[in-house]
N, C-alpha and C positions, 0 to 999 in steps of 0.2 A: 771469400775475398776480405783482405784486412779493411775492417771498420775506418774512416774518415773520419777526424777528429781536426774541428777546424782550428785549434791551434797551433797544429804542426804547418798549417801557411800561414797564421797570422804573422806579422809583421810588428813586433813588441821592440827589437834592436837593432841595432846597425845590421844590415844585412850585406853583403857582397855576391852581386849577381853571380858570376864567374863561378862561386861556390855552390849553388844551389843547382840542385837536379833540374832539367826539361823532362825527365822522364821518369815515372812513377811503374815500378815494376812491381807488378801484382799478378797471384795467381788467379786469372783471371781472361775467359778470352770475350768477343767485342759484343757475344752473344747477352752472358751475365753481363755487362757492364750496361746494355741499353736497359736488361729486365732492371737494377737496381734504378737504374735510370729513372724508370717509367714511375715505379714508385714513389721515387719523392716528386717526381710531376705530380702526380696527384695530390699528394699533401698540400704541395706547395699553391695548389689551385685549390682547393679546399679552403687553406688558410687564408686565399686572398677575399676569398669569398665573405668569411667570417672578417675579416681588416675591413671590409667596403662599406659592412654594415656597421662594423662598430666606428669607424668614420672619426679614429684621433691619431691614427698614423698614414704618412706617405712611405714609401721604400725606392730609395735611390741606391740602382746597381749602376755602377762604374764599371767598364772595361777597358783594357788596353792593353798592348800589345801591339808586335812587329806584324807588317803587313806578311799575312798568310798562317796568321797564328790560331786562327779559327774563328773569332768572334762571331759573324753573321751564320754560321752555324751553330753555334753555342745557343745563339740566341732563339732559333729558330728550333731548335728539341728541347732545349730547357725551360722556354714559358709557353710549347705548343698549346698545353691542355687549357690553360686559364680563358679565364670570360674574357672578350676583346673588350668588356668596356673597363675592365681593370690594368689592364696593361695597356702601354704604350711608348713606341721605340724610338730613340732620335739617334742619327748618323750625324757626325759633326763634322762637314768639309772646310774646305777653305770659306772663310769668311764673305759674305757678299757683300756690295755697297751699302746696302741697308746697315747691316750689320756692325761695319766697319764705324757707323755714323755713333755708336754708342760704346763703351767699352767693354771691354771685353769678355766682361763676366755674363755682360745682360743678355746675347742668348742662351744662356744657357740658366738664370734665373727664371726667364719667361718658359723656359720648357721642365721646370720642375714639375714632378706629380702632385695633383689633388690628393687631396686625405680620403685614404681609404683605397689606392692605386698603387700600383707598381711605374716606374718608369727605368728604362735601361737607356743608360750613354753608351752610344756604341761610337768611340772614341770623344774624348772627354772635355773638361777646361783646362786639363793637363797638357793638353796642347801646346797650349798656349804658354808653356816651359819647357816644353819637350822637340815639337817641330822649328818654333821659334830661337831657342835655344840652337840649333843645329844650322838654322837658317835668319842668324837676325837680321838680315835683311826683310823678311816679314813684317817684322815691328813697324819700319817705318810706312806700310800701308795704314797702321793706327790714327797717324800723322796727330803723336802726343806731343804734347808741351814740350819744350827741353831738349827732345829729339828729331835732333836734323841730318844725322847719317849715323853709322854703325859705331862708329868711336863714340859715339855718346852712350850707348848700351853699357853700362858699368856690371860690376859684380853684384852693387848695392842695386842695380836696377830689377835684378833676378832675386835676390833675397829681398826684396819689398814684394813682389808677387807673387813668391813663395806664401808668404805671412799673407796676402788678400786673400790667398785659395786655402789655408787656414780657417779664416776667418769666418769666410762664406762656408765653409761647411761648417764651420762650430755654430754659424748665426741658424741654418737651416737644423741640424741637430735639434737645437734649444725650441726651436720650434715644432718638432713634432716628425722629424724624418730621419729615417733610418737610413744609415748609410753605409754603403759597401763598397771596396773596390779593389779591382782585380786586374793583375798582371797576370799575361800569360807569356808565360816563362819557357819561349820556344829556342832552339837551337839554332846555328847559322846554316848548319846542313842541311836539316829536317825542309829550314826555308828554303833552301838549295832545291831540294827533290820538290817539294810544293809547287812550285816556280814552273820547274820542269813538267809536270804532271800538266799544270796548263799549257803550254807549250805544243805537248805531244798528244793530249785527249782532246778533239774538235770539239766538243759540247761543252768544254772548260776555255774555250779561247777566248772567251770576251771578258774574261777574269784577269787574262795580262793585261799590264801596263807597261812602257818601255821605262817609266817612272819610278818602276817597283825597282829594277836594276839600278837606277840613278842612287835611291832612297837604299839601298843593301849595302851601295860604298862606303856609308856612314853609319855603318853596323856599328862599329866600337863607342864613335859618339853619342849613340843614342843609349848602346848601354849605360855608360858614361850618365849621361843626363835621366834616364830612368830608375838608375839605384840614387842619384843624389834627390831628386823630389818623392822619392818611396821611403825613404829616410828619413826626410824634414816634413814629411805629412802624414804618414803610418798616427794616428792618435787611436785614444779610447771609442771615441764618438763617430769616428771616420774610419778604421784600419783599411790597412793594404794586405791583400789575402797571393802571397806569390803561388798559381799555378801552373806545373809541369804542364806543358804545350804539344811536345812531340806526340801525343797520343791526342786525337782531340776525342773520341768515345772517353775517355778516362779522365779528362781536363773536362768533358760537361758532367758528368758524375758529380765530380770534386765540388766545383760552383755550387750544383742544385746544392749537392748536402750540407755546402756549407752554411749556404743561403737558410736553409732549410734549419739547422742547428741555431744558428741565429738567430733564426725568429722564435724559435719556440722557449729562449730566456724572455721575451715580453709574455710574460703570464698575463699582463691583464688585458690583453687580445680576447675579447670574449663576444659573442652571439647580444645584440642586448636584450633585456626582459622587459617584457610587456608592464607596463602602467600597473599598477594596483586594480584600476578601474576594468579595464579592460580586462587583464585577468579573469577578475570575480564574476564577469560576464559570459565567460565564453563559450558554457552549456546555451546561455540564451542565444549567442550569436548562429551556434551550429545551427538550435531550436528553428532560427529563421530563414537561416539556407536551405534545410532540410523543407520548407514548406514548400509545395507546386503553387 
């Protein structure tokens, strides 16, 4: 199977959804794709292993994507292997009152990873551009300044919030996290058959929503609004990694390796070495365990 080179989905220039594959044709059937699979799980828990102790980076995974595009599986074979105390998942729903009480960015600061942790968005602050964006009527749950019904949602109101989720990833970067994030890059059919599969499989029925059909009408706008904040926030420090979706064995593949490739440019990810002291001791240390 052709090697994974995570620059062919980085996200460096203007991209156009519409043009880019949901589907990644490889010789390749679902068998080899879980064995390559497996293997960089293990890496990838190995390495976190070695991140926890060396304790100066976080790693923030971002996902997102149309509803049925696979995330909570993705996420669920791609960090099975790791320690639970290294990982940890957050699902971003609609905003509670709590929530609401602060703006917008703040849960999703409070749910950053510790240094030496993994942490996955499974769906994002992108939201908050993206659902918003489609629905500004939202906004005014915020109950901001200045806004007291939807004509007041300007252009400049979305390019200022563009630049704050800029920002907040450049400020979290600079501090010590690494950040990834991912589109999955699925079809309107593919979603079509997904849809249906729920639908027609009884052990998948509690996976529809009649919401999902409401949220499919506004296919175009969401594309619409997902190449334009993949665009203005695709950076050095942040990228947008666009994954082919119609396959999802092949779309968690992609993730892990890239995930995986990613990390192993931090060369100074290392184990750390024992004190001088301690070292020079450690015949005597055994010496002592070794005694009944």
């Amino acid at each position: 199977m052709k090697s994974i080179d995570p620059k062919d989905f980085k996200v460096t220039d203007k991209i156009k959804l519409s043009k880019l594959p949901t589907l990644l044709k490889v010789d390749a059937d679902d068998d080899e794709k879980e064995e390559k699979l497996d293997k960089v799980q293990a890496k990838l828990s190995d390495l976190q292993d070695v991140m926890y102790a060396h304790n100066k980076y976080a790693v923030l995974i971002c996902l997102q994507g149309m509803d049925t595009s696979g995330k909570d599986s993705l996420i669920r074979e791609v960090f099975k292997e790791f320690n639970p105390r290294g990982v940890v998942v957050h699902s971003f729903k609609t905003p509670n009152s709590s929530e609401l009480e602060h703006d917008y960015l703040w849960r999703h600061y409070i749910a950053l990873p510790e240094k030496g942790k993994f942490a996955i968005f499974n769906r994002t602050h992108y939201e908050n551009v993206l659902v918003t964006r489609v629905h500004p009527e939202y906004i005014l749950s915020e109950n901001l300044p200045d806004i007291n019904s939807v004509d007041d949602i300007t252009e400049e109101f979305w390019e200022e919030r563009i630049k704050q989720i800029n920002n907040f990833e450049k400020h979290i970067a600079q501090n010590g996290t690494i950040v990834m994030k991912f589109f999955l890059h699925l079809s309107k059919e593919e979603q079509r058959q997904r849809l249906l599969r729920r639908l027609e499989e009884e052990k998948h029925n509690w996976k529809f929503s009649p919401g999902d059909l409401k949220e499919r009408g506004y296919w175009d706008e969401y594309m619409k609004y997902y190449e334009e904040a993949i665009n203005k926030t695709s950076t050095s420090h942040a990228p947008w990694y666009i994954v082919p979706a119609d396959d999802k064995e092949m779309s968690r593949y992609i993730v892990a390796k890239i995930i995986w490739e990613e990390m192993k440019t931090h060369t100074d990810i290392k184990e750390p070495e024992l004190d001088e002291k301690t070292a020079m001791n450690i015949e005597l240390y055994k010496k002592e365990l070794g005694e009944k």
